[in-house]
Biopython code that builds the backbone (N, CA, C, O; Angstrom):
import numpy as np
from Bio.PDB.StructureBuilder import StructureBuilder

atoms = [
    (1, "UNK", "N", (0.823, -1.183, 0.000)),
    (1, "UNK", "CA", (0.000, 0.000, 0.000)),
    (1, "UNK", "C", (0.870, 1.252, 0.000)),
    (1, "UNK", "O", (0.311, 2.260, -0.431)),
    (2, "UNK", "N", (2.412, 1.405, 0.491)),
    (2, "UNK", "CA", (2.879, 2.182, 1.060)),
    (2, "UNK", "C", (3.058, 2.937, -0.601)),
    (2, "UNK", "O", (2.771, 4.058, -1.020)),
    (3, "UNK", "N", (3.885, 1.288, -1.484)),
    (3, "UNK", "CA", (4.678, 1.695, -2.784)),
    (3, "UNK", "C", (3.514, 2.104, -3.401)),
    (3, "UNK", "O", (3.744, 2.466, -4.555)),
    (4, "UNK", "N", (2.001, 2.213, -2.987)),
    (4, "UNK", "CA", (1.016, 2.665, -4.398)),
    (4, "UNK", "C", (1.370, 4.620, -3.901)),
    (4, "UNK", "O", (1.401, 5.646, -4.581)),
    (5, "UNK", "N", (1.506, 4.437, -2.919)),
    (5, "UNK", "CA", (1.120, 5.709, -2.019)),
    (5, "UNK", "C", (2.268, 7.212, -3.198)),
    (5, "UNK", "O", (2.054, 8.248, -3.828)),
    (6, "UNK", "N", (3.634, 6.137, -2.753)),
    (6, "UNK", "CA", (4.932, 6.864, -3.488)),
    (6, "UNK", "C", (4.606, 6.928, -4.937)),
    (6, "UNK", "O", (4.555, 8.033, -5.476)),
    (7, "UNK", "N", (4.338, 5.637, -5.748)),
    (7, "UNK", "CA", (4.203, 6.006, -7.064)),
    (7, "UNK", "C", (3.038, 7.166, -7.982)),
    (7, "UNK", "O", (3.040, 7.619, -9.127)),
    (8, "UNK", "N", (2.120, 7.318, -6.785)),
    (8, "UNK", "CA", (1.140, 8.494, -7.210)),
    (8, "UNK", "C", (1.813, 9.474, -6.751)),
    (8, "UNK", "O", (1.675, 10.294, -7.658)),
    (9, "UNK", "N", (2.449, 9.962, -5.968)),
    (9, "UNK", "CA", (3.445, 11.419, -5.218)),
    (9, "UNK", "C", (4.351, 11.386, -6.735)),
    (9, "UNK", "O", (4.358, 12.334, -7.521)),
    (10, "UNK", "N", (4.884, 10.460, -6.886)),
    (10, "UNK", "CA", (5.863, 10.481, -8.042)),
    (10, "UNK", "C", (4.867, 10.932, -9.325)),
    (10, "UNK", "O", (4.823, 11.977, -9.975)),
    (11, "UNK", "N", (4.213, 9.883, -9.391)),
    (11, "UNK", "CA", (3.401, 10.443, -10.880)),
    (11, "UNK", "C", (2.665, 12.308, -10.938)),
    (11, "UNK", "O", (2.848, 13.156, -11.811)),
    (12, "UNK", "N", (2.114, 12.374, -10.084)),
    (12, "UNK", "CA", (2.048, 14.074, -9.994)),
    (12, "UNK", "C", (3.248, 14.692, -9.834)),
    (12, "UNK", "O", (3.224, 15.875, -10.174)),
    (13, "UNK", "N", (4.012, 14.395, -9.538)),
    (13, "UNK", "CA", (5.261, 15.603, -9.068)),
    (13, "UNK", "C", (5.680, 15.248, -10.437)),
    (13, "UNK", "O", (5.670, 16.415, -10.828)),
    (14, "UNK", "N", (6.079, 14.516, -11.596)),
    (14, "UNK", "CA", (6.075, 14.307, -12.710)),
    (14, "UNK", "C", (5.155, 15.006, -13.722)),
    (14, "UNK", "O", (5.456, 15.558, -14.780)),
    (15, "UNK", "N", (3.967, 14.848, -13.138)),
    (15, "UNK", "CA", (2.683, 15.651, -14.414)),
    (15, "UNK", "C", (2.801, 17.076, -14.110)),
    (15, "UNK", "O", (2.413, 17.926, -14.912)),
    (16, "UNK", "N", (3.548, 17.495, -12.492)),
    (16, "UNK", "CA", (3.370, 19.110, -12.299)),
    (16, "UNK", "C", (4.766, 19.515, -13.351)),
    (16, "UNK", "O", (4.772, 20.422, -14.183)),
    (17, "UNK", "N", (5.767, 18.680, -13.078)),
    (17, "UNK", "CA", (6.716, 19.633, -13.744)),
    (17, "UNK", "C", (6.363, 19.588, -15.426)),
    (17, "UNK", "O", (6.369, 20.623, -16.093)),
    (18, "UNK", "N", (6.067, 18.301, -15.989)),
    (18, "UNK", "CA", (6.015, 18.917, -17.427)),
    (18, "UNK", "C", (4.766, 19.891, -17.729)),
    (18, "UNK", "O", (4.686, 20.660, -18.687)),
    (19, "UNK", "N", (3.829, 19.704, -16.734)),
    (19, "UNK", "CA", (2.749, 21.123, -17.088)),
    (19, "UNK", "C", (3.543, 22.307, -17.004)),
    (19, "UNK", "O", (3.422, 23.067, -17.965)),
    (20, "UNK", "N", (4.552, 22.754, -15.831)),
    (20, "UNK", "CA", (5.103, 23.817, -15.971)),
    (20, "UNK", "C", (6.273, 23.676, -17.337)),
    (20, "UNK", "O", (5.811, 23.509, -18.466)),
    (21, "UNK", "N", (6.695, 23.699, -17.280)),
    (21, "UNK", "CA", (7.728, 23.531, -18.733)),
    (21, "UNK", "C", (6.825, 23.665, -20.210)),
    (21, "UNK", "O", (7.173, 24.099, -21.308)),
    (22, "UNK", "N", (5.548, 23.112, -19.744)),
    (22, "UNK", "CA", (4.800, 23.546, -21.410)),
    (22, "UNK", "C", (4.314, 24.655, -21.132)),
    (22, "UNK", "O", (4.227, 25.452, -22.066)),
    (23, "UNK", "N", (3.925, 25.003, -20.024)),
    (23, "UNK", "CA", (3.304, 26.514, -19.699)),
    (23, "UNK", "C", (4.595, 27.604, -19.939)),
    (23, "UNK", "O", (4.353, 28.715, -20.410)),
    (24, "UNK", "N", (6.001, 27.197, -19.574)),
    (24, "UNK", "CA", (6.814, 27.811, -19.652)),
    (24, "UNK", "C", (6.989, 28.286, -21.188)),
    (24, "UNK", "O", (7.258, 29.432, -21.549)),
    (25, "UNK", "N", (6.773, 27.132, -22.032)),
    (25, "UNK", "CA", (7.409, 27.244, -23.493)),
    (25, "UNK", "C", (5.906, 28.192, -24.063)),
    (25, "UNK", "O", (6.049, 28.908, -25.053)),
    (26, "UNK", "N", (4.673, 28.132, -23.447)),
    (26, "UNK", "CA", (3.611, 28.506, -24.720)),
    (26, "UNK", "C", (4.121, 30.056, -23.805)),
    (26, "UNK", "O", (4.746, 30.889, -24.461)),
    (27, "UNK", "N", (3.892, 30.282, -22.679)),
    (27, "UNK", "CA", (4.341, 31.969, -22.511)),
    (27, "UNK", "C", (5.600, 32.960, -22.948)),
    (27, "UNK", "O", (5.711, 34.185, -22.997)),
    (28, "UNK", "N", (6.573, 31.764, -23.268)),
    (28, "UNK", "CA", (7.949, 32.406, -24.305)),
    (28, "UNK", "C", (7.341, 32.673, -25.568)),
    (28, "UNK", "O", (7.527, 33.830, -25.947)),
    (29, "UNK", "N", (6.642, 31.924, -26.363)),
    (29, "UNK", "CA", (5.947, 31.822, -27.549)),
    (29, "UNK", "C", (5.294, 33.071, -27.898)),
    (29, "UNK", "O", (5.478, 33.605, -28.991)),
    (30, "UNK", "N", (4.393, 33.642, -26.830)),
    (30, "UNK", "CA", (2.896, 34.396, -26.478)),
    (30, "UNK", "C", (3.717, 35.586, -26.447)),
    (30, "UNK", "O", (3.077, 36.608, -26.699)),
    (31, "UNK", "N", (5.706, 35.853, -26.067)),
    (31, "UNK", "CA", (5.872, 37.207, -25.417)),
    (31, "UNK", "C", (6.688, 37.598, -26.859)),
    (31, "UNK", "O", (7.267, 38.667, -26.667)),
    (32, "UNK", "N", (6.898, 37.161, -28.057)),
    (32, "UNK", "CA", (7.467, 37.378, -29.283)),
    (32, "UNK", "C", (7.269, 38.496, -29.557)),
    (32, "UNK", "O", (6.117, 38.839, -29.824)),
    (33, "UNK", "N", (8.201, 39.315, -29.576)),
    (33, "UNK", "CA", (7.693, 40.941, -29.949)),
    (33, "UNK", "C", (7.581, 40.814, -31.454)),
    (33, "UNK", "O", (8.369, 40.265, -32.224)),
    (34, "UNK", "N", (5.995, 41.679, -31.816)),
    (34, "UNK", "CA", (5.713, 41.946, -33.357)),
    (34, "UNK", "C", (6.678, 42.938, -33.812)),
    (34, "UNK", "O", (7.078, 43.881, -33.129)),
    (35, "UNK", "N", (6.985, 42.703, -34.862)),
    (35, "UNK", "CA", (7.566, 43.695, -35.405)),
    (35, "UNK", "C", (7.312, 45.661, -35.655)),
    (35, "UNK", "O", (6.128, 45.983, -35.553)),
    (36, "UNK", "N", (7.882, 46.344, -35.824)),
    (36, "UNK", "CA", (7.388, 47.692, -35.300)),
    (36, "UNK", "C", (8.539, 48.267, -36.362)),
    (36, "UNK", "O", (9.601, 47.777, -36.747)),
    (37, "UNK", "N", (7.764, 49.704, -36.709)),
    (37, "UNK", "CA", (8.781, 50.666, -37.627)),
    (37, "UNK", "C", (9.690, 51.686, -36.444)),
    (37, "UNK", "O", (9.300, 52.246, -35.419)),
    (38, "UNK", "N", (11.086, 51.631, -37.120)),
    (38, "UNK", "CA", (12.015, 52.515, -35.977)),
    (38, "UNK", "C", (11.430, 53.650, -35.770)),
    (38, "UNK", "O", (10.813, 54.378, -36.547)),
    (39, "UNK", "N", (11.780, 53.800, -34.131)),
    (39, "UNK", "CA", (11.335, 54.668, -33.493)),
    (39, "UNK", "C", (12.450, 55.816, -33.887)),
    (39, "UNK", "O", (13.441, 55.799, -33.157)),
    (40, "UNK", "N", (12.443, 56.693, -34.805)),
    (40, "UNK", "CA", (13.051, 58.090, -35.040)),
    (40, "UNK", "C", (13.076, 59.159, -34.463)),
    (40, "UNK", "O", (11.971, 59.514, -34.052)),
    (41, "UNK", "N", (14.146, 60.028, -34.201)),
    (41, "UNK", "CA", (13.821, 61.094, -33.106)),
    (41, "UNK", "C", (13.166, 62.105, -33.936)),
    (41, "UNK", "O", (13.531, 62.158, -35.110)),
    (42, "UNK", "N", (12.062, 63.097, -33.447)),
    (42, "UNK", "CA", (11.482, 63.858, -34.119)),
    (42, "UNK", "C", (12.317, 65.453, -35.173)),
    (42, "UNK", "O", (11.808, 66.434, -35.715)),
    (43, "UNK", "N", (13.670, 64.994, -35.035)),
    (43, "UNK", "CA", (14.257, 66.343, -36.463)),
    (43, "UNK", "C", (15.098, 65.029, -37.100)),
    (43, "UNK", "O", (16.164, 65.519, -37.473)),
    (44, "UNK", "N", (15.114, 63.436, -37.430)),
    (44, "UNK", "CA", (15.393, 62.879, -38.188)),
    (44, "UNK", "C", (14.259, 62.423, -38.967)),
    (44, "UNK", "O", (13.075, 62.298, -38.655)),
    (45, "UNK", "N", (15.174, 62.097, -40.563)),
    (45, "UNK", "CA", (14.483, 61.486, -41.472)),
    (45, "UNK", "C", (15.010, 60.638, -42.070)),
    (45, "UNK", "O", (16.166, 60.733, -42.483)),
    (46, "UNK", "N", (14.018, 59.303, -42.292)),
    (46, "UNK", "CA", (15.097, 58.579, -42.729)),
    (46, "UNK", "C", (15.838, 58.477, -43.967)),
    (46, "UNK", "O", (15.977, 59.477, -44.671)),
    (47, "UNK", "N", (16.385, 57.228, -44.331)),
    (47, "UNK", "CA", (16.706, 57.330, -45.843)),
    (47, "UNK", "C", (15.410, 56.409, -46.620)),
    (47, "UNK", "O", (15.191, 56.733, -47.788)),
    (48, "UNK", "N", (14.850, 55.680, -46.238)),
    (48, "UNK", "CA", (14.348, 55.216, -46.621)),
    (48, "UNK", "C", (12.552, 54.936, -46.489)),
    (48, "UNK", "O", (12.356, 54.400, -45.398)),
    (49, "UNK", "N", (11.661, 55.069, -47.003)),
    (49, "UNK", "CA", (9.723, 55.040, -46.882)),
    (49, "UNK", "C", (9.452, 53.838, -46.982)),
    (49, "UNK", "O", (10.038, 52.971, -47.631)),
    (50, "UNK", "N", (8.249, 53.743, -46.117)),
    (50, "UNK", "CA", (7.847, 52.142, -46.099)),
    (50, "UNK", "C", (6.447, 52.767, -46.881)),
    (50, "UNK", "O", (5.820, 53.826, -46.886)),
    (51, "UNK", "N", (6.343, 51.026, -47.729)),
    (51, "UNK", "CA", (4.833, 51.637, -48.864)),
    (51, "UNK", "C", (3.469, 51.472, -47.403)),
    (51, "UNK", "O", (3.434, 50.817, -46.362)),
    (52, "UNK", "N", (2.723, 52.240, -47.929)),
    (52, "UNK", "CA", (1.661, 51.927, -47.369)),
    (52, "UNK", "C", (0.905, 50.698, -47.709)),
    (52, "UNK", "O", (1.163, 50.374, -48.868)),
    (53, "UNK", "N", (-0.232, 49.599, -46.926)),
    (53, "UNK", "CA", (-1.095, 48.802, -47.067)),
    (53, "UNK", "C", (-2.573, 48.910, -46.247)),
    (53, "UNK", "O", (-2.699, 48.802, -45.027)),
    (54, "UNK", "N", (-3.393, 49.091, -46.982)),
    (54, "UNK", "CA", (-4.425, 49.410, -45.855)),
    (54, "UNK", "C", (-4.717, 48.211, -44.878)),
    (54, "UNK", "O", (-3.848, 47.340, -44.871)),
    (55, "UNK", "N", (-5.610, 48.059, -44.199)),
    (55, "UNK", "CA", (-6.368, 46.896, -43.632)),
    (55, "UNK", "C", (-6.844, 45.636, -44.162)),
    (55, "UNK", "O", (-7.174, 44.649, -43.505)),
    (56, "UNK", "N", (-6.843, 45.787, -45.566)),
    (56, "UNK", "CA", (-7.465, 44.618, -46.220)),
    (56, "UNK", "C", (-5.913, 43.872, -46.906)),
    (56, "UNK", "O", (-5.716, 42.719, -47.289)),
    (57, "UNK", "N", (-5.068, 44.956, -46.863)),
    (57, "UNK", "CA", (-3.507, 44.382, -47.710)),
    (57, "UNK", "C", (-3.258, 44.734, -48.804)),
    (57, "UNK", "O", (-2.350, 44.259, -49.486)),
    (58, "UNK", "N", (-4.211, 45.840, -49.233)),
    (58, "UNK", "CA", (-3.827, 46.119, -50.414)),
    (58, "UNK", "C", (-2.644, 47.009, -50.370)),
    (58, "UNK", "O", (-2.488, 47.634, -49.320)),
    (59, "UNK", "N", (-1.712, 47.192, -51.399)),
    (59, "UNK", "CA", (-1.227, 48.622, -51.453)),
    (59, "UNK", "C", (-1.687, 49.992, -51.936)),
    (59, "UNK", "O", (-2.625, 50.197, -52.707)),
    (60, "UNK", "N", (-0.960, 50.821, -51.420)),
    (60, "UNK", "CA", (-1.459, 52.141, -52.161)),
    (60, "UNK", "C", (-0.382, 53.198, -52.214)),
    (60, "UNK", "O", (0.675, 53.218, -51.584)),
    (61, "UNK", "N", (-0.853, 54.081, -53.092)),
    (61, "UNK", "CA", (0.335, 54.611, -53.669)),
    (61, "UNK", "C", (1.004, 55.873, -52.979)),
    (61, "UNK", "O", (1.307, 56.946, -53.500)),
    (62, "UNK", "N", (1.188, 55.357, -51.354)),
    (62, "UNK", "CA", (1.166, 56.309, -50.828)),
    (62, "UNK", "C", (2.611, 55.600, -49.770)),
    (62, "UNK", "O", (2.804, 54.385, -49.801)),
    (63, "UNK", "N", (3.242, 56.241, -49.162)),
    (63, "UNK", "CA", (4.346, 56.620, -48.608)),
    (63, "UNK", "C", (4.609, 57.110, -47.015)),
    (63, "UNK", "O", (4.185, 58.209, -46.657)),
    (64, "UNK", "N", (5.217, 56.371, -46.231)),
    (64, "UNK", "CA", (5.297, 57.358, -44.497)),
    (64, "UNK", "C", (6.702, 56.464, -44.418)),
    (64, "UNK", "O", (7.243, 55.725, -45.240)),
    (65, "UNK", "N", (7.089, 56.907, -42.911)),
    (65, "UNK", "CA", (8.365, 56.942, -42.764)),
    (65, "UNK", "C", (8.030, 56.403, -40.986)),
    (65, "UNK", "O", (8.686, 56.642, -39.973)),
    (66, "UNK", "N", (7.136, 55.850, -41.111)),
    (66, "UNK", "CA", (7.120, 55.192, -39.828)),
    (66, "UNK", "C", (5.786, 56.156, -38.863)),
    (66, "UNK", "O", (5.033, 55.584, -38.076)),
    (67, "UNK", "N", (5.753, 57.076, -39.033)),
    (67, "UNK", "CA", (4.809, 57.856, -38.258)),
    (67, "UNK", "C", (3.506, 57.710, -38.700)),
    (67, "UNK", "O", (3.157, 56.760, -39.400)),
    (68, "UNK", "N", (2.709, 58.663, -38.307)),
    (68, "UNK", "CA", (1.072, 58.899, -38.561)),
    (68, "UNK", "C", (0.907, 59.521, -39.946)),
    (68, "UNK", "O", (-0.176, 59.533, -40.530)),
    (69, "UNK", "N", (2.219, 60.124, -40.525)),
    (69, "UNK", "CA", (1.719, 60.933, -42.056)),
    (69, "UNK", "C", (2.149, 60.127, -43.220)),
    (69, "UNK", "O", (3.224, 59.538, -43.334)),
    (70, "UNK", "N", (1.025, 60.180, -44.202)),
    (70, "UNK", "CA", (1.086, 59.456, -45.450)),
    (70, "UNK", "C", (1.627, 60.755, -46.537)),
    (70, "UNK", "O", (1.170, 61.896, -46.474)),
    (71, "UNK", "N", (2.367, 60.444, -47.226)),
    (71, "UNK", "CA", (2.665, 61.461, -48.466)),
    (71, "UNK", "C", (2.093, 60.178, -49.794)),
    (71, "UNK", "O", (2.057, 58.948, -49.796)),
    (72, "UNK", "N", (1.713, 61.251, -50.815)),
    (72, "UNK", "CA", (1.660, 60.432, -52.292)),
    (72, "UNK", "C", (2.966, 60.885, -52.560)),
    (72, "UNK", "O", (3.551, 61.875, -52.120)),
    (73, "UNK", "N", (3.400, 59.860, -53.484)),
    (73, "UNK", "CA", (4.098, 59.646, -54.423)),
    (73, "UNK", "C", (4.130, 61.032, -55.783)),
    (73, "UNK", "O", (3.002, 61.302, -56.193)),
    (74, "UNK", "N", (5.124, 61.731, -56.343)),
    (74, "UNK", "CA", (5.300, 62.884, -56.710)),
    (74, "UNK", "C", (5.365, 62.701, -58.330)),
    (74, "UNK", "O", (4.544, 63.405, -58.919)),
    (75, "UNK", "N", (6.240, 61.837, -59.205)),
    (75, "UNK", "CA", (6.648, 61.989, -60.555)),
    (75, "UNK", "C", (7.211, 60.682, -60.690)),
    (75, "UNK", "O", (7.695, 60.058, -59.745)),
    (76, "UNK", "N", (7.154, 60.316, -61.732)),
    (76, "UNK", "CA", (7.851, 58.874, -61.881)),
    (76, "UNK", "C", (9.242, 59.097, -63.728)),
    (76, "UNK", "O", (9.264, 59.632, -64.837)),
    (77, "UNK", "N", (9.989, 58.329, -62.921)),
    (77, "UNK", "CA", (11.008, 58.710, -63.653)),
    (77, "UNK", "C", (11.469, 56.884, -64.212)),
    (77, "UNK", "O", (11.624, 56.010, -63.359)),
    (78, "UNK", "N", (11.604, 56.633, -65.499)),
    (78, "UNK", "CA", (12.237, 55.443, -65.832)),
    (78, "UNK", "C", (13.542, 54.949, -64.732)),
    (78, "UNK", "O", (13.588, 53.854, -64.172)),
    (79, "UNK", "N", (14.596, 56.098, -64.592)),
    (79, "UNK", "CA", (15.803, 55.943, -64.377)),
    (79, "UNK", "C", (15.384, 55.603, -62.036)),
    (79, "UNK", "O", (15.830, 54.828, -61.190)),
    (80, "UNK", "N", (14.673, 56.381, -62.041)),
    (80, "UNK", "CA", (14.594, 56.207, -60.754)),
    (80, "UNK", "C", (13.114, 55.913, -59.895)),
    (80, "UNK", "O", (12.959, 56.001, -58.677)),
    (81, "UNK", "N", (11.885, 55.462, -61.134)),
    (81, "UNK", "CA", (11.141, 55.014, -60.535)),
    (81, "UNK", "C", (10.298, 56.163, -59.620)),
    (81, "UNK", "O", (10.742, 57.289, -59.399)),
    (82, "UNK", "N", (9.036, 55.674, -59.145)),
    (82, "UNK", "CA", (8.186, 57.076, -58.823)),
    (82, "UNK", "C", (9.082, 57.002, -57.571)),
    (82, "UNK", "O", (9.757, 56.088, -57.097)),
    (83, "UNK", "N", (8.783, 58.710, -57.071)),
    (83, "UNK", "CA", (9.529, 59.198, -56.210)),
    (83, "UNK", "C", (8.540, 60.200, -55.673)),
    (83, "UNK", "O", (8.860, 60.951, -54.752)),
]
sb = StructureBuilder()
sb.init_structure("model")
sb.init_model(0)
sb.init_chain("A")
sb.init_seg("    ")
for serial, (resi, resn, name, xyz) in enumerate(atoms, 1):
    if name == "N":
        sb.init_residue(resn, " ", resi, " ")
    sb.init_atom(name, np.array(xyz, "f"), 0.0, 1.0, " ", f" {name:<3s}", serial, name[0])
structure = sb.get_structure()
C-alpha cells in the first residue's frame, strides 16, 4: 500500500513539472515581440519610406516613414522610378 502511495506522489510531481515547462514554453511563444517601424527622433528622417497597405492588404500609392503621415508619391522617372 505504502509503494502505491509513493508512485502516485511520483506520478504528480512528474505531471506538475512537465505542465510547468509547457506553460513555460507557450508563454515564451505568447511574449514574441511583433515587429514595429524605428522609433526616429522627431528632427530625423530617414533614408528610406515604407509603402503603405491598408487593412485589407492592399497597397497604395502612398508613402510614411514610420509615423502617422502618409505622403503620395510625386513623378515617376524610368531611371529612378516614382519618387
Amino acid at each position: 500500500m505504502a509503494a502505491r502511495h509513493w508512485t502516485t506522489v511520483i506520478f504528480a510531481t512528474v505531471i506538475m513539472i512537465v505542465g510547468f515547462l509547457l506553460g513555460s514554453i507557450a508563454e515564451t511563444a505568447a511574449t514574441i515581440a511583433q515587429p514595429k517601424a524605428p522609433n526616429f527622433q522627431y528632427f530625423e528622417r530617414p533614408k528610406y519610406r515604407y509603402p503603405y497597405y491598408d487593412e485589407n492588404g492592399r497597397g497604395k500609392l502612398l508613402y510614411g516613414y514610420g509615423g502617422p503621415d502618409l505622403y503620395q508619391y510625386k513623378t515617376y522617372s524610368a531611371l529612378e522610378g516614382i519618387h
